[in-house]
C-alpha distance (Angstrom), angle and dihedral (degrees) to the residues before:
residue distance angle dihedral
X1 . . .
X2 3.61 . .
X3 4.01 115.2 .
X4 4.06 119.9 -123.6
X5 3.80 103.8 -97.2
X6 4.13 108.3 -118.8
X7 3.75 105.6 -120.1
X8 4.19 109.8 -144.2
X9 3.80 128.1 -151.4
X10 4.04 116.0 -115.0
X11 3.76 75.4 -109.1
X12 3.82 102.7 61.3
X13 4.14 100.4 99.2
X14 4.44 91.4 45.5
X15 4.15 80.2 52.7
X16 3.82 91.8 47.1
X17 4.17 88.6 50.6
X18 3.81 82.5 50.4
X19 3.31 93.2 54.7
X20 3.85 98.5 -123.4
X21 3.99 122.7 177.4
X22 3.95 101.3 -129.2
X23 3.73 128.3 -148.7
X24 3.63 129.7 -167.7
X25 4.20 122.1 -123.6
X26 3.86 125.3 171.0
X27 3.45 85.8 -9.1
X28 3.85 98.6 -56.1
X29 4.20 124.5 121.6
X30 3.57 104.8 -137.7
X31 4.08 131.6 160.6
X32 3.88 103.6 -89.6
X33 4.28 85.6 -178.8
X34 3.81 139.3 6.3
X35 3.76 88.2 179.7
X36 3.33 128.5 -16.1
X37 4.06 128.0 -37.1
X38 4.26 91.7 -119.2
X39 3.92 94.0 49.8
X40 4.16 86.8 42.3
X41 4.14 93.8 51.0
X42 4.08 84.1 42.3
X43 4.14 93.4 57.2
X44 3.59 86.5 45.4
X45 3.48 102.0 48.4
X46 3.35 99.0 38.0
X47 3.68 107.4 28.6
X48 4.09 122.2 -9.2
X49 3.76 147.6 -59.9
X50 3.68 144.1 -165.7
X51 3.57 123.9 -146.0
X52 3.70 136.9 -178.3
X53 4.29 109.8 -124.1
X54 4.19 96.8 154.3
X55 4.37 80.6 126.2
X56 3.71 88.6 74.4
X57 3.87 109.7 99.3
X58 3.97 122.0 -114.9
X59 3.33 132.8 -158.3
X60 4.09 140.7 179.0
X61 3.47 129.0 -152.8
X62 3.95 115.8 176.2
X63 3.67 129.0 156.5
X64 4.13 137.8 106.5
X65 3.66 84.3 -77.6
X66 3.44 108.8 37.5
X67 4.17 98.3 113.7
X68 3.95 81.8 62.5
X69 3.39 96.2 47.9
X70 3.90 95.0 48.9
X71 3.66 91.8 50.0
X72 3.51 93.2 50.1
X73 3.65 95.6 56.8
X74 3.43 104.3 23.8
X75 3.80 106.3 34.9
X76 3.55 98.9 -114.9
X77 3.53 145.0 17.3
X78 4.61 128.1 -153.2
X79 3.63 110.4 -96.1
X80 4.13 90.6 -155.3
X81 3.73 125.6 70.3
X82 3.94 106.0 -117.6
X83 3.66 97.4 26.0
X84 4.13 136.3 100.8
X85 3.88 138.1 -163.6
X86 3.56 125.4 -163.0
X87 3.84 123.5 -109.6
X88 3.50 141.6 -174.4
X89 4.13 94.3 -90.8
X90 3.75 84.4 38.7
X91 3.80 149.7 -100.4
X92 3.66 113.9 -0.1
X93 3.79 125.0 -175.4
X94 3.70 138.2 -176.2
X95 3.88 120.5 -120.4
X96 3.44 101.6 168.6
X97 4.11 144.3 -6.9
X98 3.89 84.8 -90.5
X99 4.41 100.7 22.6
X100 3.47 129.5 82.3
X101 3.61 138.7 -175.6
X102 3.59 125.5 -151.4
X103 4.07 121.7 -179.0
X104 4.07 120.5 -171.8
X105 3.10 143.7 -174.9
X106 3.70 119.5 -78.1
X107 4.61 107.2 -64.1
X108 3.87 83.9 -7.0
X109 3.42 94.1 98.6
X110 4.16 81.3 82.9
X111 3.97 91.1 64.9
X112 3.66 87.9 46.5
X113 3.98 93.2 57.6
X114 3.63 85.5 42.7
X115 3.85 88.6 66.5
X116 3.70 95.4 32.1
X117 4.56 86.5 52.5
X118 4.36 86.0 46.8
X119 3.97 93.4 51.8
X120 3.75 86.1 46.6
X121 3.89 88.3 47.6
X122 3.66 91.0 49.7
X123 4.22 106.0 51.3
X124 4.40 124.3 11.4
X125 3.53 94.4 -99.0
X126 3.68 110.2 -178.4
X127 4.32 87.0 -138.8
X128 3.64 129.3 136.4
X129 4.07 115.2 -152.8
X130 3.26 122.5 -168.2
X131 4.22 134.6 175.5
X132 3.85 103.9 -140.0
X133 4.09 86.8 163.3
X134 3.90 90.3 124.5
X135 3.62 100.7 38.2
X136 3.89 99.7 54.9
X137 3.68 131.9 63.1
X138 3.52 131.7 -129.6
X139 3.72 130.3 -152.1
X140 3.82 131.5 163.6
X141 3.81 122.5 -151.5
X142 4.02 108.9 -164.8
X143 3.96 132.1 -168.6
X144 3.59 153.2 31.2
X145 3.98 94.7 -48.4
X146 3.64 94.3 46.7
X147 3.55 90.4 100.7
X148 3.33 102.7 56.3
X149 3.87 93.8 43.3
X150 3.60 79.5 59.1
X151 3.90 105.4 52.0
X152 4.25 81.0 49.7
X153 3.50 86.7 69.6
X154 3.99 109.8 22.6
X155 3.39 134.4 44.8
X156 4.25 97.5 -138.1
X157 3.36 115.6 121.6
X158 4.20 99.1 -117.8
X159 4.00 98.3 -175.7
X160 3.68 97.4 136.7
X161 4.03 87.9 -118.4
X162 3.70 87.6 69.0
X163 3.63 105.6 28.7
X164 3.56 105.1 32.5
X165 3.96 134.4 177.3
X166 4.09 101.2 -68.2
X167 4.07 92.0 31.8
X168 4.00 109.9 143.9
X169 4.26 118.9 -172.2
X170 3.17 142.5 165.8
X171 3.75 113.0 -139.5
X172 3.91 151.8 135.3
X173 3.78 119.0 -81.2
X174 3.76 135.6 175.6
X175 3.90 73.2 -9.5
X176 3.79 95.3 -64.9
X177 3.75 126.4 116.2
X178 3.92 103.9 -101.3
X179 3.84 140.1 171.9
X180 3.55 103.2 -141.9
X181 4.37 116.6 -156.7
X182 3.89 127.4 -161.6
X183 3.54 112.7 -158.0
X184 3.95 118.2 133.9
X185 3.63 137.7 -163.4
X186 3.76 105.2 -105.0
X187 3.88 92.5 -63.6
X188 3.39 101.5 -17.7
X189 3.96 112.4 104.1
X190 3.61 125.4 -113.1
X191 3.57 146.1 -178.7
X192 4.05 132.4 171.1
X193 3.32 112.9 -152.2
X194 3.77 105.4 -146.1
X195 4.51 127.9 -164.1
X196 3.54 151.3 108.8
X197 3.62 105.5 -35.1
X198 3.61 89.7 -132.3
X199 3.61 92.0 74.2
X200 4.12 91.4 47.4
X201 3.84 101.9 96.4
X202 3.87 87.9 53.6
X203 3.75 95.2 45.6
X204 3.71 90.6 43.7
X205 4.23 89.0 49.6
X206 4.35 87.8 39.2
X207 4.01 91.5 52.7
X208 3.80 96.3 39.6
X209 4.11 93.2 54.1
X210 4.15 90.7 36.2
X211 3.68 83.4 55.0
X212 3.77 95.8 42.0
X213 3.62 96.3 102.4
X214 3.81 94.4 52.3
X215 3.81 92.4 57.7
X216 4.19 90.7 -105.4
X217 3.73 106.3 -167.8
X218 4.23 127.5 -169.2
X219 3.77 110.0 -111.6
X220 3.64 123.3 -159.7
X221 3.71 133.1 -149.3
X222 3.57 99.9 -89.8
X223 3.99 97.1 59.9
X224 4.00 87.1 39.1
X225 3.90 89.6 54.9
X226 3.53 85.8 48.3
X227 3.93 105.3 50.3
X228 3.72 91.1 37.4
X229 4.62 91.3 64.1
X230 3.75 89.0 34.1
């Protein structure tokens, strides 16, 4: 019987040079610590911290129709350009009149383009869907300072007036093409940071030294998990 091969992030060897304790979920290694779960929830709640969260699934739908076929399978689609709502297969934003974005949890996305494959089944929708889970990275920045480790590196205007909790764009950062994601932890900041994953080990390296000065941290899955129920 052949064993399920692990799949790694693009970020796997700078977490092994960090000296991370992995875990496996959904058949992904990723860093459950780089320290210890108490100093990791301090950084971020304090300060800031980086985390690795590529294992979450990803999936676009664009077309004319695609607001139809999103609220078909998902039970609801965002009205507003820029902005997301959280359904049952996830978090699902709006890039465009004709773009969506839909993040899941970790191997979930596959239920989620079950749905999206049936409404397509069930009524002509002019909708291309496509699974980009293992082609784009995904990395979380969490805290006070995130912020202002952003603005180093991006010219978006992040006061929470204008980018609020729920705020989806598509922008340049560290001069790479990046979909940048609000969505923060009761009222604790955060922000994924979402592209190609071969780009990831020098947007993990850029964020780290921008947020240097702040006392950034790397945060693993288990003090994510943790600040995300609290």
């Amino acid at each position: 019987m052949t064993a399920t091969p692990i799949k790694l992030t693009p970020l796997h060897a700078a977490a092994q040079r960090l000296n991370a304790q992995f875990t496996e979920t959904a058949g992904w290694r990723c860093p459950q610590a780089y320290t210890s779960v108490e100093q990791e929830m301090t950084a971020a709640r304090s300060l800031c911290a980086l985390g690795d969260v590529t294992l979450h699934g990803k999936v676009q739908i664009e077309g004319a129709e695609a607001a139809a076929a999103v609220r078909a399978a998902l039970g609801d689609a965002p009205k507003e350009i820029g902005r997301g709502i959280h359904v049952e297969a996830g978090f699902v934003y709006r890039l465009r009149r004709d773009m969506f974005y839909l993040s899941t949890p970790p191997s979930q996305e596959r239920d989620a383009l079950s749905r999206l494959e049936a409404a397509l089944r069930q009524a002509p929708l002019f909708v291309t869907i496509t699974d980009v889970t293992h082609g784009l990275a995904d990395l979380r920045l969490i805290g006070p300072a995130s912020r202002t480790v952003l603005s180093k590196l991006c010219g978006l205007d992040f006061h929470p007036e204008v980018f609020p909790d729920m705020t989806a764009r598509q922008t340049s950062l560290a001069k790479t093409r990046q979909m940048l994601i609000r969505r923060d932890f009761g009222e604790l900041p955060a922000y994924n940071v979402i592209g190609a994953q071969s780009l990831a080990v020098h947007l993990w390296s850029v964020i780290l030294e921008a947020g240097h000065e702040f006392g950034i941290a790397p945060i693993g899955a288990a003090a994510m998990a943790t600040l995300e129920t609290a």
